[in-house]
C-alpha positions in Angstrom: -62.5 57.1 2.4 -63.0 58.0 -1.1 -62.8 55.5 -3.3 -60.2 57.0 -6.1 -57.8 56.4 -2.5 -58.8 52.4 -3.1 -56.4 51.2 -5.1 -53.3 53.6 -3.6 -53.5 52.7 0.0 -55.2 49.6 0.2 -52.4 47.0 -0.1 -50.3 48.9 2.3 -53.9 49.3 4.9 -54.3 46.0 4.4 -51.1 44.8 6.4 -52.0 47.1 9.6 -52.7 44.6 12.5 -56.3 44.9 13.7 -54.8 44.9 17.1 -53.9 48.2 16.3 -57.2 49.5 17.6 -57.6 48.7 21.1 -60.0 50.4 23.7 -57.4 53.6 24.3 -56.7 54.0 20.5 -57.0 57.4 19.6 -59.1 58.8 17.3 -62.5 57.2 17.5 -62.1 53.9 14.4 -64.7 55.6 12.4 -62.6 59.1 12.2 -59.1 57.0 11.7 -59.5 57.3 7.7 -61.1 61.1 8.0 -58.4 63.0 6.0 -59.1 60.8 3.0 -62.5 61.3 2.2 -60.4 64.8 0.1 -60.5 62.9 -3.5 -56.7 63.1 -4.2 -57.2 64.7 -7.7 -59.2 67.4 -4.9 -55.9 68.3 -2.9 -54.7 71.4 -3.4 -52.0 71.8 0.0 -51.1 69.3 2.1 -50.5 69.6 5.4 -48.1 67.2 7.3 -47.8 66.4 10.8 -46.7 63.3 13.0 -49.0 61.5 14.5 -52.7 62.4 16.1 -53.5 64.4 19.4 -52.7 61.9 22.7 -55.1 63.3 24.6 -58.8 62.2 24.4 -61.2 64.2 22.9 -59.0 66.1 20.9 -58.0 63.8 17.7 -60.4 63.4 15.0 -58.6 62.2 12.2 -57.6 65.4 10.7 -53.9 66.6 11.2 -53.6 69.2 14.2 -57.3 70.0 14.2 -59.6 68.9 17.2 -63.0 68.4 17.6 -65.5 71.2 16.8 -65.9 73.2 20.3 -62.3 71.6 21.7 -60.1 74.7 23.0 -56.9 74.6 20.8 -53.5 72.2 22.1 -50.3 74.1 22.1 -49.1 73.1 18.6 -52.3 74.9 17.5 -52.6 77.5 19.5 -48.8 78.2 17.8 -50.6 77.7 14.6 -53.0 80.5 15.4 -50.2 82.7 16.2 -48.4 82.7 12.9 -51.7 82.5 10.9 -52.4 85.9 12.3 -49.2 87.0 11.8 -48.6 86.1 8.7 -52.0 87.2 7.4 -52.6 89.5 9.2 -55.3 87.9 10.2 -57.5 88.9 13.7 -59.2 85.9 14.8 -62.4 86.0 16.6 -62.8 85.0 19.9 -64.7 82.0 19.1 -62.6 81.0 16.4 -59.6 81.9 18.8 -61.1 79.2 21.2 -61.9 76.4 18.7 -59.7 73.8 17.3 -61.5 72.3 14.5 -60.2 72.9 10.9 -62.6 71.3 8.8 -62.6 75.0 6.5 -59.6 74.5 5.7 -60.1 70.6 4.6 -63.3 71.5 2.7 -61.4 73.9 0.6 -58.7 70.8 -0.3 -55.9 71.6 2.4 -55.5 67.9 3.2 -54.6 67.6 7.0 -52.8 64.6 7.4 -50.5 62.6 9.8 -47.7 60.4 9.3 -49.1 57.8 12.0 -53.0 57.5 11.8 -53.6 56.1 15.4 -52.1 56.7 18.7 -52.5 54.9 22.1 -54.3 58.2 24.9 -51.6 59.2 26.4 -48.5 57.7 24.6 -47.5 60.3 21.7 -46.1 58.4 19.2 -47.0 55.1 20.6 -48.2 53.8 17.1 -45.2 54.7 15.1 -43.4 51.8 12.9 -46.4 49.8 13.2 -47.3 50.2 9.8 -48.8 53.7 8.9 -45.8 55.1 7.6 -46.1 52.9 4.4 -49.7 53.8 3.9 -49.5 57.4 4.4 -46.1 57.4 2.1 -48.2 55.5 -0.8 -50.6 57.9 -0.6 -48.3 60.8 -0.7 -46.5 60.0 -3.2 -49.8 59.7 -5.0 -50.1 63.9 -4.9 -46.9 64.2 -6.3 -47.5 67.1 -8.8 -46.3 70.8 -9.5 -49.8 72.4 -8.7 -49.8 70.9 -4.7 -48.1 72.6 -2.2 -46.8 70.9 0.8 -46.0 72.4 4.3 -43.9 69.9 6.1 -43.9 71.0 10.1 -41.5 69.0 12.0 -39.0 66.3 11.1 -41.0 63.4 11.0 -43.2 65.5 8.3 -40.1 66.9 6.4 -38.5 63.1 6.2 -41.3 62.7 3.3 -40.5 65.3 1.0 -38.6 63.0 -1.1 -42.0 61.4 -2.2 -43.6 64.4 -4.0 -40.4 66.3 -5.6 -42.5 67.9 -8.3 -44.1 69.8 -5.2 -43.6 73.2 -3.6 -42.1 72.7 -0.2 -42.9 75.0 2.6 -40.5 73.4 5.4 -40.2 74.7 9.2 -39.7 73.6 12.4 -43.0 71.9 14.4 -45.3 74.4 16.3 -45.0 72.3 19.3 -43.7 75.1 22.2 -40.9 72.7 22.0 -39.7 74.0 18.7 -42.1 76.8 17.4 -39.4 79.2 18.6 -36.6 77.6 16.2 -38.0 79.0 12.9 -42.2 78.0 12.9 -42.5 81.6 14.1 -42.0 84.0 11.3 -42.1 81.0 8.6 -45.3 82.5 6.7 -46.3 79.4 5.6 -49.9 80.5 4.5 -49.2 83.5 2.4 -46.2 81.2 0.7 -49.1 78.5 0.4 -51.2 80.8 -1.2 -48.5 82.5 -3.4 -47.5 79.0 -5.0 -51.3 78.3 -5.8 -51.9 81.4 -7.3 -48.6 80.7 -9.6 -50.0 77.7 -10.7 -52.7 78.8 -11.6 -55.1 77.5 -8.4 -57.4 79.3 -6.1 -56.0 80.5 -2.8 -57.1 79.1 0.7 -59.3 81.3 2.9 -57.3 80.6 6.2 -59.8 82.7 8.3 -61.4 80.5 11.0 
């Protein structure tokens, strides 16, 4: 974690239960924390999502993205779809077949989950255990008129309260559950892009 996140998140990280992390606790402990190693003065877009990938192998502490050389889940595969679409954008066949989105993290899209942990298995196993408070603390910590926020899903869009001086780019999740109800066709990368180019910012390079 870096350490300007210290003195945000701590006193809320400090009340998690260490039980939290038991032998099926997804991601690995050492990848839990990933998504704040972005300084917060570093984040330029924030992406929001619910809680990490149930199935192991896939979560590494990085909203939506897998492990480097882990085929895509559904929700990203739906990801993909509009990226391309909204770009227009061709992806590559290997970049087609890789989940990993540490690109877009090293340019300061910060990739990050209300819930932290999750039991294999069990989606949202580990919510109202504690997380939401750290992960609010630190959102309202980005709270500014340069970051730009893209809220997919409800539990993601319940925290746009904490950063109202941000531009909100809202839409359902890209879970097949829901992609269908308005993620398709939401264009939230050129909107991304469009709002850090009006304030002033560099755009993302979204190409995988």
């Amino acid at each position: 974690m870096h350490p300007d996140w210290q003195p945000i998140i701590q006193p809320a990280l400090d009340k998690i239960s260490p039980d939290i992390y038991g032998p099926n606790t997804l991601p690995a402990r050492d990848d839990v924390m990933r998504a704040f190693d972005l300084a917060p003065g570093d984040v330029k877009v924030l992406i929001l999502g619910q809680d990490p990938y149930p199935t192991p192998g896939h979560a590494m502490g990085l909203s939506f993205s897998t492990q480097p050389g882990v085929r895509p889940p559904r929700s990203l595969v739906n990801i993909y779809a509009e990226l391309e679409s909204d770009l227009g954008l061709v992806l590559s066949d290997a970049g087609r077949a890789d989940g990993d989105l540490t690109s877009w993290f090293n340019q300061g899209v910060m990739l990050l989950n209300r819930v932290l942990t999750v039991e294999a298995g069990n989606a949202g196993s580990h919510r109202k255990m504690g997380w939401e408070e750290v992960t609010e603390a630190a959102i309202r910590a980005l709270n500014r008129p340069e970051l730009v926020a893209i809220l997919w899903g409800k539990d993601a869009q319940s925290a746009a309260h904490f950063i109202p001086d941000a531009t909100i780019i809202a839409s359902p999740h890209p879970s097949p559950l829901s992609a269908r109800r308005g993620f398709f066709g939401s264009k939230p990368f050129s909107r991304a892009n469009e709002a850090l180019l009006q304030a002033g910012e560099v755009a993302i390079d979204w190409q995988l």
